[in-house]
C-alpha positions in Angstrom: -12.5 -38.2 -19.4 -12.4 -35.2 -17.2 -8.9 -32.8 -17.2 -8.6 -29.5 -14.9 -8.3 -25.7 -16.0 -6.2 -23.4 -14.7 -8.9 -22.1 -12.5 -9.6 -25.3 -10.8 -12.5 -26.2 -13.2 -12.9 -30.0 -13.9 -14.0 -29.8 -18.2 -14.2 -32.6 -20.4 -11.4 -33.6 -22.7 -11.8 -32.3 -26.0 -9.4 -33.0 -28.7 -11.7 -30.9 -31.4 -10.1 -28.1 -29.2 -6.2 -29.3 -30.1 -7.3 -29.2 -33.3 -8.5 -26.3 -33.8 -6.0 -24.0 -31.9 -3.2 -26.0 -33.9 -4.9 -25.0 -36.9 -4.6 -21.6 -36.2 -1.2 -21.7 -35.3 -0.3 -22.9 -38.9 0.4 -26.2 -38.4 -0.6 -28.1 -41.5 -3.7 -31.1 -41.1 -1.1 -34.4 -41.3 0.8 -32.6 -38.2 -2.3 -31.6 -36.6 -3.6 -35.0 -37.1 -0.7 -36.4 -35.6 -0.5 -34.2 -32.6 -4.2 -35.1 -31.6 -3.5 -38.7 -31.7 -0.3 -38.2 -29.2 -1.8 -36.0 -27.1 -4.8 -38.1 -26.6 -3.2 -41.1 -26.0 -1.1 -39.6 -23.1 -4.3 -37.6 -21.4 -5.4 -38.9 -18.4 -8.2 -38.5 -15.7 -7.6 -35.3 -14.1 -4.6 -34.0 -15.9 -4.3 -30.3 -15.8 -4.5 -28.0 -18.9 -1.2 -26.8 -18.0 0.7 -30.3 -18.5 -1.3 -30.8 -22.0 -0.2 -27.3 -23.3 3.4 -28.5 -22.6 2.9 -31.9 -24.4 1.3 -29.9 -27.2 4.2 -27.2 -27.0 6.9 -30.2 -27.2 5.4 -31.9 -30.3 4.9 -28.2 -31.8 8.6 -27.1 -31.1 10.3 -30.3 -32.7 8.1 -30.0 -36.3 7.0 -26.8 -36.6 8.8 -24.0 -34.6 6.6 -21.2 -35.8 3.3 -23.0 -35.0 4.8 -23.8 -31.6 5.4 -20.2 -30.9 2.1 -19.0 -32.5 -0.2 -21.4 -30.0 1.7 -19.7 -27.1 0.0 -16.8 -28.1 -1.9 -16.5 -24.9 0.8 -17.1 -22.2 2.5 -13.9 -24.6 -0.2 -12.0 -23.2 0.1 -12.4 -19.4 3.9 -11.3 -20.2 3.0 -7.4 -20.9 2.5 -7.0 -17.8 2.5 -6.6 -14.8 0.4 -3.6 -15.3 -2.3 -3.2 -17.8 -0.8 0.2 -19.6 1.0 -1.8 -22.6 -2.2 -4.0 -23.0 -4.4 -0.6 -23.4 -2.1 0.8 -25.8 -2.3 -2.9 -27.8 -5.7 -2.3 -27.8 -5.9 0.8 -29.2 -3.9 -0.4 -31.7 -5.7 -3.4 -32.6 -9.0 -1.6 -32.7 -7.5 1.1 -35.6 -6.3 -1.6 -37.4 -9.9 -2.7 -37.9 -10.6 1.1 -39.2 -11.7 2.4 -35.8 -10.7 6.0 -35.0 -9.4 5.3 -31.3 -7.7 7.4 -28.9 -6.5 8.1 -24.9 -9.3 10.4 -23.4 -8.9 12.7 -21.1 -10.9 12.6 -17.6 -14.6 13.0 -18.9 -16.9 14.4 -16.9 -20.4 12.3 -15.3 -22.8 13.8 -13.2 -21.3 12.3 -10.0 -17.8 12.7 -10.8 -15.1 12.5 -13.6 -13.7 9.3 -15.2 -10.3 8.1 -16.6 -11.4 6.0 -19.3 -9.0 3.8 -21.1 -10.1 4.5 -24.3 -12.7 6.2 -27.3 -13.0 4.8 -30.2 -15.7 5.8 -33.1 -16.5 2.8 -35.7 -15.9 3.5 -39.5 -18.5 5.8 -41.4 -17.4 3.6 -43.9 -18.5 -0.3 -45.1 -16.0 -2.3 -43.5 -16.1 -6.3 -43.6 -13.8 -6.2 -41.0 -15.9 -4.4 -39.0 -15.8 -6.1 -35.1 -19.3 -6.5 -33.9 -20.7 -5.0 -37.5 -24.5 -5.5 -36.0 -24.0 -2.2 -33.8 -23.8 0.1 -36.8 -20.8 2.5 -38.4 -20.4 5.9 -36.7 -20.7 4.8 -32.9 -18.9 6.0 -30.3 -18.0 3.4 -27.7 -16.7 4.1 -24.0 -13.6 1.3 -24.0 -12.2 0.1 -20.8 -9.7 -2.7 -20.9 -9.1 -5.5 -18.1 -6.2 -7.0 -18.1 -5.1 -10.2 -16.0 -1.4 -11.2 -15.4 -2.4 -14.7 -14.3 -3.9 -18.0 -15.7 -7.2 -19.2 -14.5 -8.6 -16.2 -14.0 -12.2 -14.8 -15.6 -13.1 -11.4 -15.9 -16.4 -11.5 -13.9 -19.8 -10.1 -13.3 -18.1 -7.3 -11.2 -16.0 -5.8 -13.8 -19.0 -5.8 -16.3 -21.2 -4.2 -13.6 -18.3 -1.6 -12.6 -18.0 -0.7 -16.7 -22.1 -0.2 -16.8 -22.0 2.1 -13.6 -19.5 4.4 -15.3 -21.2 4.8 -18.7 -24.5 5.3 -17.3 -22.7 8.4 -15.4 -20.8 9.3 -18.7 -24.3 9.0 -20.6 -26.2 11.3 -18.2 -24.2 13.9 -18.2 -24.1 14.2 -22.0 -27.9 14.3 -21.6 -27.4 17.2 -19.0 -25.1 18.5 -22.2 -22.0 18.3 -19.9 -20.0 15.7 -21.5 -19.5 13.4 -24.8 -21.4 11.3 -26.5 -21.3 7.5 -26.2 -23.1 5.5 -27.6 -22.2 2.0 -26.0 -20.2 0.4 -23.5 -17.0 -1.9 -24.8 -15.2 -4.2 -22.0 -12.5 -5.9 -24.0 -10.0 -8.3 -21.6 -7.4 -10.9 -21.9 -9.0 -13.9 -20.5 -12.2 -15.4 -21.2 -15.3 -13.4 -19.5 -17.4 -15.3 -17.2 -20.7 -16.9 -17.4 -22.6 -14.4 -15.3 -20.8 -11.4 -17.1 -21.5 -12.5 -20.5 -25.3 -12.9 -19.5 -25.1 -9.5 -18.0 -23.7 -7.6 -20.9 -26.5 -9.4 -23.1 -29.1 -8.2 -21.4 -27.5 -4.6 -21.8 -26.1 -4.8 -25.0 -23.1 -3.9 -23.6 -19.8 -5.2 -25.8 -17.8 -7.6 -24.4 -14.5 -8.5 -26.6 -11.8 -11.2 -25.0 -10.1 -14.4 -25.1 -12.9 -16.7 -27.2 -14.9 -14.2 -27.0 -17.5 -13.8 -29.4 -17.3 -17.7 -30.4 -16.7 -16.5 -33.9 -14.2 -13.2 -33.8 -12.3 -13.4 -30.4 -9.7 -11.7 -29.7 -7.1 -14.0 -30.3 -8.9 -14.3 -33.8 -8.3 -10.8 -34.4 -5.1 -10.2 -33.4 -4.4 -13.8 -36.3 -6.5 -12.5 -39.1 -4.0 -9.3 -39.2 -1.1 -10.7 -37.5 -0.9 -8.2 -34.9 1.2 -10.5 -32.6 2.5 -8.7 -29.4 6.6 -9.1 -29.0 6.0 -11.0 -26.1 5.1 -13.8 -28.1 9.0 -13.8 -29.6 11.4 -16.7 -28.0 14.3 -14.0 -28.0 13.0 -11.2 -25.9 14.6 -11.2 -22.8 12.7 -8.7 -20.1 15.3 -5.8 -20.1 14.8 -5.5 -24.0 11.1 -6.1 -24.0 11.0 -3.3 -21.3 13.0 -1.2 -23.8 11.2 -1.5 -27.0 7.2 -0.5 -24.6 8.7 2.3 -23.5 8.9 3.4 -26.8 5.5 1.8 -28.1 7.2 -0.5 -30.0 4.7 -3.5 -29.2 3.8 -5.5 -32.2 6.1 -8.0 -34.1 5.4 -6.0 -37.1 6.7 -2.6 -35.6 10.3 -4.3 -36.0 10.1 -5.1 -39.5 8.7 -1.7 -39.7 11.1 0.2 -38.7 15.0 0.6 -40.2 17.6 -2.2 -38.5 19.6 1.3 -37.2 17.7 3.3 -35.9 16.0 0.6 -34.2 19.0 0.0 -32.2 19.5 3.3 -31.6 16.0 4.3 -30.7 16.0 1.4 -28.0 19.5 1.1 -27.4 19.5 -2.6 -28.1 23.0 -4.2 -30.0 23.3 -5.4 -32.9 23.3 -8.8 -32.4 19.7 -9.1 -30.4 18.1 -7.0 -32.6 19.2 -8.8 -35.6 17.6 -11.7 -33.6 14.2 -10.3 -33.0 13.4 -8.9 -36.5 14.7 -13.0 -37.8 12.2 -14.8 -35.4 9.6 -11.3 -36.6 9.9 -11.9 -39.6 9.2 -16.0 -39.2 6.1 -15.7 -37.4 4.3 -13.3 -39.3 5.1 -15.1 -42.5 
């Protein structure tokens, strides 16, 4: 039986997929079990992705709230937007989380011209198990530029992987003129899933390509679960005026609430009592 993606891709129905994304989300293996039967019964030739998410959603919701909210995880992520500035500063984030020294560059000078790069970041010296992408070494220092899509269905393609390459090539010669910094390797991290083409592309480079399933083993969405560094967008009770709030003052993860004292995070984002008493509740539930 063949369902449609998002992007207008006819895949074959897979219920080992259900299973493992429910999985994640914490739902224990009798409810998982259960779900996968339901959902397979009701799947039918040519059903979109989009009305299985929903039936998955609906079981989630009525027996496990916080599992429900947890497999949502990537809708949460095309709600930073509609610019990519909160998903960069995520990113950096994430990536010093793992031990990576990471910051906002200034423009950095090629041979051709200066670029904005979204971000540095220098692995540990350190042994880390945590490591991302251990096989490239400790000490490297990695030109980062993130991509971020607003919109299901779509790839981050052969384009963006080439456009990444062009710059650090720039970047790299001008160190080797001794105008510039060093960097070792390219890093295109994204939101989505990368295309075929682009993942073949940045294999033949050894460029590093982090995103949505992306390595198999040690995606994103795996990383943000293995330190549950789950974005506020992913919380039922963040309306857009308050998520607006809380970026402008960096406050991005779930855990930055229960970080931070009850007062002065209403007065630091002007946010009552009420909603902010409601946000650090449904925090504190999905992080566990």
């Amino acid at each position: 039986m063949y369902i449609i993606k998002a992007s207008g891709k006819r895949v074959r129905f897979n219920p080992a997929k259900i299973r493992k994304t429910c999985r994640r989300a914490g739902a224990d293996r009798d409810l998982t079990d259960r779900i996968v039967r339901e959902i397979t019964e009701h799947v039918y030739e040519g059903m979109g992705t989009g009305e299985i998410l929903k039936l998955i959603l609906r079981s989630l919701k009525q027996r496990d709230p916080v599992a429900a909210v947890r497999y949502n995880l990537k809708k949460s992520f095309l709600d930073l937007g509609p610019t990519g500035f909160i998903f960069e500063e995520f990113i950096l984030r994430l990536l010093t989380a793992y031990g990576y020294q990471a910051w906002l560059p200034p423009l950095l000078p090629g041979v051709c011209v200066k670029h904005e790069v979204d971000i540095i970041a220098r692995s540990p010296l350190r042994e880390n198990n945590l490591l991302i992408f251990p096989e490239y070494g400790r000490g490297k220092t990695f030109m980062v530029e993130c991509k971020y899509h607003n919109r299901l269905g779509l790839r981050t393609g052969l384009k963006d992987a080439l456009y990444v390459w062009a710059r650090f090539l720039d970047l790299h010669d001008a160190w080797r003129r001794k105008k510039g910094q060093k960097l070792d390797r390219p890093w295109l991290i994204s939101n989505t899933k990368f295309s075929d083409s682009a993942i073949q592309y940045a294999q033949c480079k050894k460029m590093r390509l982090l995103g949505w399933q992306y390595p198999k083993e040690g995606g994103l969405e795996s990383l943000i679960e293995e330190k549950k560094l789950y974005p506020l967008t992913i919380l039922k009770s963040l309306d857009k005026e308050t998520k607006d709030k809380l970026f402008a003052r960096k406050i991005i993860f779930c855990s930055d609430l229960l970080s931070i004292n009850k007062e002065i995070l209403m007065k630091k984002a002007k946010i009552g009592e009420q909603k902010t008493t409601s946000l650090i509740n449904e925090a504190k539930l999905i992080i566990g």
